[in-house]
DRENDO-1510 file (C-alpha; in Angstrom, 1 decimal, always signed):
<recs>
REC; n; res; u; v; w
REC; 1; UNK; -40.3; -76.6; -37.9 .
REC; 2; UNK; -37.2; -74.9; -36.4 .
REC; 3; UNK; -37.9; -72.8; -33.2 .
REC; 4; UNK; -35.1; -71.3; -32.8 .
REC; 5; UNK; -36.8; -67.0; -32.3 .
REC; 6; UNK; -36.6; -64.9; -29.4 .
REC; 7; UNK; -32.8; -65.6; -28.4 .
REC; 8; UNK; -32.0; -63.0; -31.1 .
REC; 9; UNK; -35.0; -61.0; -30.1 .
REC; 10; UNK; -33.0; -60.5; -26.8 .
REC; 11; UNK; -29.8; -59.5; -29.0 .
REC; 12; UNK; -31.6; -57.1; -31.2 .
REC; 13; UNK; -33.2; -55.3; -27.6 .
REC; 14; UNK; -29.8; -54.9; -26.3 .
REC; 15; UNK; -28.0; -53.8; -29.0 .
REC; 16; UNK; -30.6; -50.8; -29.3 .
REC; 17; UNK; -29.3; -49.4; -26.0 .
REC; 18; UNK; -26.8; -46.7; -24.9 .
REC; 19; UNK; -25.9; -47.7; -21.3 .
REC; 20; UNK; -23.1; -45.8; -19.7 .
REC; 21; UNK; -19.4; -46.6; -18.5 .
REC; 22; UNK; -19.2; -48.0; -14.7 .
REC; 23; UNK; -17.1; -45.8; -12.7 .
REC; 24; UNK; -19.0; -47.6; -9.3 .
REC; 25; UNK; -20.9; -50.6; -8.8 .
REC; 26; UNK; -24.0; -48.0; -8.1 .
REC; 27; UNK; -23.7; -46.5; -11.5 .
REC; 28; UNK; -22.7; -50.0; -13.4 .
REC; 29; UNK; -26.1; -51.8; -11.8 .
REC; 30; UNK; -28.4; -48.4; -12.6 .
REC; 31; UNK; -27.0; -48.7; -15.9 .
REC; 32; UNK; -27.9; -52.6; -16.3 .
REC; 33; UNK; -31.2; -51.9; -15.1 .
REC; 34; UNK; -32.1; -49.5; -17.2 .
REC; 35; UNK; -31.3; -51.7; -20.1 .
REC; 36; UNK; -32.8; -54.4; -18.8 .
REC; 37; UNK; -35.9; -52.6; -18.4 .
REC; 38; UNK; -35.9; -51.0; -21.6 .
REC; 39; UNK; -35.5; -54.9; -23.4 .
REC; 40; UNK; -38.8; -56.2; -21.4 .
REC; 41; UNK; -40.5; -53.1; -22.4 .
REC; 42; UNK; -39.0; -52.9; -25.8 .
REC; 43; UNK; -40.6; -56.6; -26.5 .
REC; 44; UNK; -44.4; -56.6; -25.1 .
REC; 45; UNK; -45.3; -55.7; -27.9 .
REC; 46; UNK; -43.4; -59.0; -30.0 .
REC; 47; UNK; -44.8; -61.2; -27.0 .
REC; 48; UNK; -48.5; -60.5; -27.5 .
REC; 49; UNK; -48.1; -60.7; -31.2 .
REC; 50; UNK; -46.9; -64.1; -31.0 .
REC; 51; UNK; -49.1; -66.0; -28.5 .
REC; 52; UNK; -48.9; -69.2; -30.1 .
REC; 53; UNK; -44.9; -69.3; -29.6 .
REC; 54; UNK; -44.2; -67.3; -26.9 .
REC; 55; UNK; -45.7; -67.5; -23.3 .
REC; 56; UNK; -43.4; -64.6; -21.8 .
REC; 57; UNK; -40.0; -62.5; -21.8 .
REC; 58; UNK; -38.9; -60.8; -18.6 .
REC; 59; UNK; -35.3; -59.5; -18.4 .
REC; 60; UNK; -33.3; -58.2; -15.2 .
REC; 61; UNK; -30.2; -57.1; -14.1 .
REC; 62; UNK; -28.0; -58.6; -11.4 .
REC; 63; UNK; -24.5; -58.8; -10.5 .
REC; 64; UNK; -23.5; -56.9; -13.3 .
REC; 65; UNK; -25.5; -58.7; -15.7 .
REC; 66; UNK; -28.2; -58.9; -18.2 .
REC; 67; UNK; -30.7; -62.0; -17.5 .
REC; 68; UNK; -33.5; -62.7; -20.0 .
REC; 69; UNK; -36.1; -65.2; -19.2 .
REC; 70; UNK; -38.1; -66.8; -22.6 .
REC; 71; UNK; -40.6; -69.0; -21.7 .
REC; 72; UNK; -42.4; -70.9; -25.1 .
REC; 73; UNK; -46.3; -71.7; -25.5 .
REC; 74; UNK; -45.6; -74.2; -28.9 .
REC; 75; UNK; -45.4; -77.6; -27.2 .
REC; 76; UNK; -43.1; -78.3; -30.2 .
REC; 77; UNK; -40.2; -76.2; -29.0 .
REC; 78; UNK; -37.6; -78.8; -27.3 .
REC; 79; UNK; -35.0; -76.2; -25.7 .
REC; 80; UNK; -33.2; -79.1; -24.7 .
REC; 81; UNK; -31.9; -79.2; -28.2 .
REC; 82; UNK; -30.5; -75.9; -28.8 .
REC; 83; UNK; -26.5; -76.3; -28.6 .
REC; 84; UNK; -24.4; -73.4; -27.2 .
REC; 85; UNK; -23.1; -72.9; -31.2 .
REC; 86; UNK; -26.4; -71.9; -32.6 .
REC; 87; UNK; -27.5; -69.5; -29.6 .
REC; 88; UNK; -24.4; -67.7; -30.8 .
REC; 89; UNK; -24.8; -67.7; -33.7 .
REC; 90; UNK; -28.0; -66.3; -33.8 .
REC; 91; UNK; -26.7; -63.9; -31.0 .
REC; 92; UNK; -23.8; -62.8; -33.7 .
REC; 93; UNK; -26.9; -62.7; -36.0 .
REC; 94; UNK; -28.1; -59.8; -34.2 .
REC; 95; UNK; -25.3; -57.9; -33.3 .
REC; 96; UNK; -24.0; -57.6; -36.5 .
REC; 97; UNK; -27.3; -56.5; -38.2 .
REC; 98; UNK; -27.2; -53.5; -35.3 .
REC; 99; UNK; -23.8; -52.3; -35.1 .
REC; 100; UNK; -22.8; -48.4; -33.7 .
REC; 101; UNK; -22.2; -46.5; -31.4 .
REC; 102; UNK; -24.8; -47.7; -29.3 .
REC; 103; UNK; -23.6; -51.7; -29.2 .
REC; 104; UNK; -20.2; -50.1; -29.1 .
REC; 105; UNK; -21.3; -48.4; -25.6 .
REC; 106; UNK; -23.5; -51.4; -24.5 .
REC; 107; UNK; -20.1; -53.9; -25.5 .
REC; 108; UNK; -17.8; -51.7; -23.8 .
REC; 109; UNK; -19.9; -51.3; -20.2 .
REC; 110; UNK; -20.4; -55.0; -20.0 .
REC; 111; UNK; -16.5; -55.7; -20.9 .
REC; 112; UNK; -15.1; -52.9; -18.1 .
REC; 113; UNK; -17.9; -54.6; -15.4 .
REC; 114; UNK; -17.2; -58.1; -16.9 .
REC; 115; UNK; -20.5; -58.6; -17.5 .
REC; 116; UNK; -22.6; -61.2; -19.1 .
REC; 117; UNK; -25.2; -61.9; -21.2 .
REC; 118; UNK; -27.7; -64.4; -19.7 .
REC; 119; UNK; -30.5; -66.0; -21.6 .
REC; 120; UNK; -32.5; -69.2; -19.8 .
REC; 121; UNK; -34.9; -70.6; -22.6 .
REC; 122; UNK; -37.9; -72.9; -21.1 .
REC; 123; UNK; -40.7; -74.6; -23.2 .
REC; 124; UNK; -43.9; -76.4; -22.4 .
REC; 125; UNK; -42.0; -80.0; -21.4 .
REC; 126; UNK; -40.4; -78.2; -18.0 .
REC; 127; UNK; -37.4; -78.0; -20.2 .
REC; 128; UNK; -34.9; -75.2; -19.3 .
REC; 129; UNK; -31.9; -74.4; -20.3 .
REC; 130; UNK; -29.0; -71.1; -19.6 .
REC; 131; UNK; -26.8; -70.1; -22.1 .
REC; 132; UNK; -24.0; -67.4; -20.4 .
REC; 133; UNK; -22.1; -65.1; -23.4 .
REC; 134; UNK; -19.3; -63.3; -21.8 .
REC; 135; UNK; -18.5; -59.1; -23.2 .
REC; 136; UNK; -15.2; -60.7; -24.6 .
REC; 137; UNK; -17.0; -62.9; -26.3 .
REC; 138; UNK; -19.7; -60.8; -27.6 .
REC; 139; UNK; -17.1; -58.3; -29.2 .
REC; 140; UNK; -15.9; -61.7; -31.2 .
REC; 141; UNK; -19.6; -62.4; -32.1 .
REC; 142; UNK; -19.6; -58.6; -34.1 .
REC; 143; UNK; -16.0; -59.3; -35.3 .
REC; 144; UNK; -15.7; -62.7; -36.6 .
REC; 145; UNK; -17.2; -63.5; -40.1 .
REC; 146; UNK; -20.0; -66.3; -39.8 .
REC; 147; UNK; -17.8; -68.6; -41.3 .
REC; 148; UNK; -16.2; -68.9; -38.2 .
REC; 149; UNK; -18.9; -68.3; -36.1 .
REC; 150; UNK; -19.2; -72.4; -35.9 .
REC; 151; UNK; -21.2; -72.9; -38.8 .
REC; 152; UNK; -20.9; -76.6; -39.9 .
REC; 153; UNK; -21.8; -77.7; -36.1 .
REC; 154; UNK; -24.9; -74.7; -36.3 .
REC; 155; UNK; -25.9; -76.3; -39.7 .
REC; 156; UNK; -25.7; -79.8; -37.9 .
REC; 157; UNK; -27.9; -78.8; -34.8 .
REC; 158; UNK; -30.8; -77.1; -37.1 .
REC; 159; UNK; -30.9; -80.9; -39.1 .
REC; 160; UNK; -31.1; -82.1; -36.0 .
REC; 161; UNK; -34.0; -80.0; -34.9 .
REC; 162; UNK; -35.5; -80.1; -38.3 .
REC; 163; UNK; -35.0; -83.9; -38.3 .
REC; 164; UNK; -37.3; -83.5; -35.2 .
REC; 165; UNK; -40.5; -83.6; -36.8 .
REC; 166; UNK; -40.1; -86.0; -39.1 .
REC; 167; UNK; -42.9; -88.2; -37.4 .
REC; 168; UNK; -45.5; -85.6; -37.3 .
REC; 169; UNK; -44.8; -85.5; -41.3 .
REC; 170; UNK; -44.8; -89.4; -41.7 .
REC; 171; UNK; -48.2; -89.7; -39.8 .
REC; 172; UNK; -49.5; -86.9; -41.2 .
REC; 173; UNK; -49.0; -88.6; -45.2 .
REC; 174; UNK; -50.0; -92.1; -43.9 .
REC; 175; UNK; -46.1; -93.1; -44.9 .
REC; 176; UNK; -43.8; -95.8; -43.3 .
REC; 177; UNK; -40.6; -94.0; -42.9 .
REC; 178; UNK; -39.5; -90.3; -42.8 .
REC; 179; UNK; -36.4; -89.3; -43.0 .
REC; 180; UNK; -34.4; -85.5; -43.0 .
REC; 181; UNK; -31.4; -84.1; -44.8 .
REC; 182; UNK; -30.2; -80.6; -45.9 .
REC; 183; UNK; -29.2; -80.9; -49.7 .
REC; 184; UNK; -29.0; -78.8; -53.0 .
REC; 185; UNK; -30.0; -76.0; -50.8 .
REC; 186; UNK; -33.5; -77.7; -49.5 .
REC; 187; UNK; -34.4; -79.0; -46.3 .
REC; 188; UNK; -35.8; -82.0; -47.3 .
REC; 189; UNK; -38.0; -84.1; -46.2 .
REC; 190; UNK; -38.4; -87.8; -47.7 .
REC; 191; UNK; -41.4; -90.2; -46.9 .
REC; 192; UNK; -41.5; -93.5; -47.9 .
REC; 193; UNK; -44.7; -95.6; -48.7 .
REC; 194; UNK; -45.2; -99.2; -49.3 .
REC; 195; UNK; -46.3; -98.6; -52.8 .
REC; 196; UNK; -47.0; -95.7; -55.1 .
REC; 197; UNK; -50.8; -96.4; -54.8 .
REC; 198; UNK; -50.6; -94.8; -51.3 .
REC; 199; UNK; -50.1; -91.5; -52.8 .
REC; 200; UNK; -51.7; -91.9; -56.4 .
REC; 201; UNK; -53.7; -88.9; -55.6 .
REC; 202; UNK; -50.8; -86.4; -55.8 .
REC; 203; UNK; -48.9; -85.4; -59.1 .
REC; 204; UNK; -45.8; -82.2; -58.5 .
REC; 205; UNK; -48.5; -79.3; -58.6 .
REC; 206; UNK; -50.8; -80.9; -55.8 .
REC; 207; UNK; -47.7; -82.1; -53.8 .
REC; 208; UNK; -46.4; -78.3; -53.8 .
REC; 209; UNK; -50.2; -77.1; -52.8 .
REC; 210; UNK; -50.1; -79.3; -50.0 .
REC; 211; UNK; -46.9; -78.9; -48.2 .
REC; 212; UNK; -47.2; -75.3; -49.2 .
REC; 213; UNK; -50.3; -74.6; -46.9 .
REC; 214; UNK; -49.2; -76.7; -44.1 .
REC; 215; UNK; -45.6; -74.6; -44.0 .
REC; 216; UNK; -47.6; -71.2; -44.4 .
REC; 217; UNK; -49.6; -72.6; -41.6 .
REC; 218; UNK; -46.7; -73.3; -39.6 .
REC; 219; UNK; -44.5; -70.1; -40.3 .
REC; 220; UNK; -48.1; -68.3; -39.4 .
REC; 221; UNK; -47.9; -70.1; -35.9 .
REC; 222; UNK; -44.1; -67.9; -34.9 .
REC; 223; UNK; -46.9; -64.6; -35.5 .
REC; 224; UNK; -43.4; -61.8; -34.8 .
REC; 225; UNK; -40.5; -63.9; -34.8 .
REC; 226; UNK; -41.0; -65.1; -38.5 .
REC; 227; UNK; -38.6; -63.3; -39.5 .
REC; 228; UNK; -36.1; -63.9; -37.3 .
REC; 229; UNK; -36.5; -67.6; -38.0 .
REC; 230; UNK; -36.5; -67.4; -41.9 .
REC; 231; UNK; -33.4; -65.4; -41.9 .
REC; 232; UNK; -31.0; -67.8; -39.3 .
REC; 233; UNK; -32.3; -70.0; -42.3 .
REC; 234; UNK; -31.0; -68.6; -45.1 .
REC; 235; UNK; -28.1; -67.4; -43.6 .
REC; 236; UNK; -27.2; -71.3; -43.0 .
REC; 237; UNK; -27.7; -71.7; -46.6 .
REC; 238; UNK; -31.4; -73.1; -46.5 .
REC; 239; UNK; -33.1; -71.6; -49.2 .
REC; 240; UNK; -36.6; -73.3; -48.8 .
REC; 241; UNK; -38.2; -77.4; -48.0 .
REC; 242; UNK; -38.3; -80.0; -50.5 .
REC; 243; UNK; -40.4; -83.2; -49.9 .
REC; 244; UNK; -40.1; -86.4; -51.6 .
REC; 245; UNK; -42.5; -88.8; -51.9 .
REC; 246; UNK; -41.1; -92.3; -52.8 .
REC; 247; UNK; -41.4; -96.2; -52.2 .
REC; 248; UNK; -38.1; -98.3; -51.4 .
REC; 249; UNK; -38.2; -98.9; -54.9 .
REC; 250; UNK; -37.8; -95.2; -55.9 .
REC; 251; UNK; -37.2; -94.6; -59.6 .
REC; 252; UNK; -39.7; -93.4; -61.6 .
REC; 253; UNK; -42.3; -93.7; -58.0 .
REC; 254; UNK; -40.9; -90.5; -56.8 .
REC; 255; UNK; -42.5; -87.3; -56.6 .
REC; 256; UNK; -40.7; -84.0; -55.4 .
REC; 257; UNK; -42.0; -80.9; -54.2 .
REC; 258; UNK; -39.7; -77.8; -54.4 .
REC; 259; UNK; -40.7; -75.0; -51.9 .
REC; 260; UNK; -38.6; -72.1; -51.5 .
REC; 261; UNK; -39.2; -69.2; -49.1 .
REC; 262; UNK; -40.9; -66.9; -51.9 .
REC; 263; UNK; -43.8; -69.5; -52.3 .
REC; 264; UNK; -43.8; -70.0; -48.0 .
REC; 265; UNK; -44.7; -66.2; -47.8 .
</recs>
């Protein structure tokens, strides 16, 4: 399951925030710190309500920029695996969904101070990884339509996250291959079996009820960020999972599941 989350959580904070011009460097690192504050207190409430994915957010200012600290509790979160093109994406996500005069005010301190966004991302393996978004930048991420925003290599890194689990799903059907692709519209998921026999249990219906309470299960682990991970989702052109259940043979042996996001929630 993607876990991609609290990067735009971080966006969304600081685009709700007014912070003032810097005419000194007294003025420009009050200013920072007051929006840094305001993003740590904004999101207690987001970290407690998600204690299976989130362990803590802390943000700061310094040098005349905004650092924010995620640390994630789901040992399935690999931030070694996030590429610089989706944390931008998802940043742009944000910033578009909040534009005004506020964002215009929070854009136009960090550009004058030629400030940056920070965010470091760490997970349970000791992973850690610092993405840096410069003001110029960020004015591009509200400008530029998501279409060139990077999308076929932000597509390409979600498969590759996606592809990911594609273990836990093979061991979890008793299958001898698993494999991952984004098609039709479906991230799919195909397991292979020996013969049909292995999975003579399951028709279409009882396919769908099983994937269907093991995603829900899933998507009920993220507990705040759900949304945030359904909607990078969609806006990639994902509109649900699809699994497959075949032998090498395929044919008439297959059996295919169709879950879009309606049925998830």
């Amino acid at each position: 399951m993607v876990r991609i989350h609290t990067l735009m959580l971080s966006l969304l904070a600081v685009a709700a925030l007014a912070i003032t011009g810097c005419s000194s460097n007294k003025e420009t690192q009050e200013a920072l710190a007051d929006c840094a504050g305001a993003i740590a207190t904004r999101y207690n409430a987001e970290v407690e309500n998600s204690p299976s994915f989130i362990d803590f957010l802390s943000a700061e200012a310094a040098d005349n920029n905004i650092n924010v600290s995620i640390g994630f509790s789901d040992s399935a979160v690999d931030v070694s695996m996030y590429s610089e093109a989706l944390v931008q994406y998802a940043v742009a996500m944000q910033l578009k969904a909040n534009t005004g005069k506020k964002l215009d005010l929070m854009l136009n301190t960090l550009r004058k101070c030629e400030g940056k966004l920070i965010i470091q991302l760490s997970d349970t393996k000791a992973n850690s990884r610092t993405y840096q978004i410069g003001a110029t930048r960020l004015v591009q991420l509200v400008q530029l339509p998501s279409s060139q925003l990077n999308f076929t290599a932000v597509k390409d890194n979600i498969s590759q996250i996606m592809a990911a689990e594609c273990d836990n799903y093979r061991q979890s059907a008793g299958a001898a291959d698993a494999r991952f692709n984004i098609t039709g519209g479906f991230a799919q998921y195909t397991l292979t079996f020996a013969n049909k026999s292995a999975y003579r249990q399951f028709n279409q219906a009882s396919l769908t009820g099983r994937y269907v309470n093991i995603l829900k299960g899933k998507y009920e682990t993220y507990g705040s960020c759900r949304s945030y991970v359904e909607n990078l989702l969609k806006s990639l052109q994902i509109d649900g999972y699809r699994f497959v259940y075949t032998t090498e043979q395929g044919g008439d042996s297959e059996i295919k599941a169709a879950i879009p996001w309606r049925i998830i929630n």
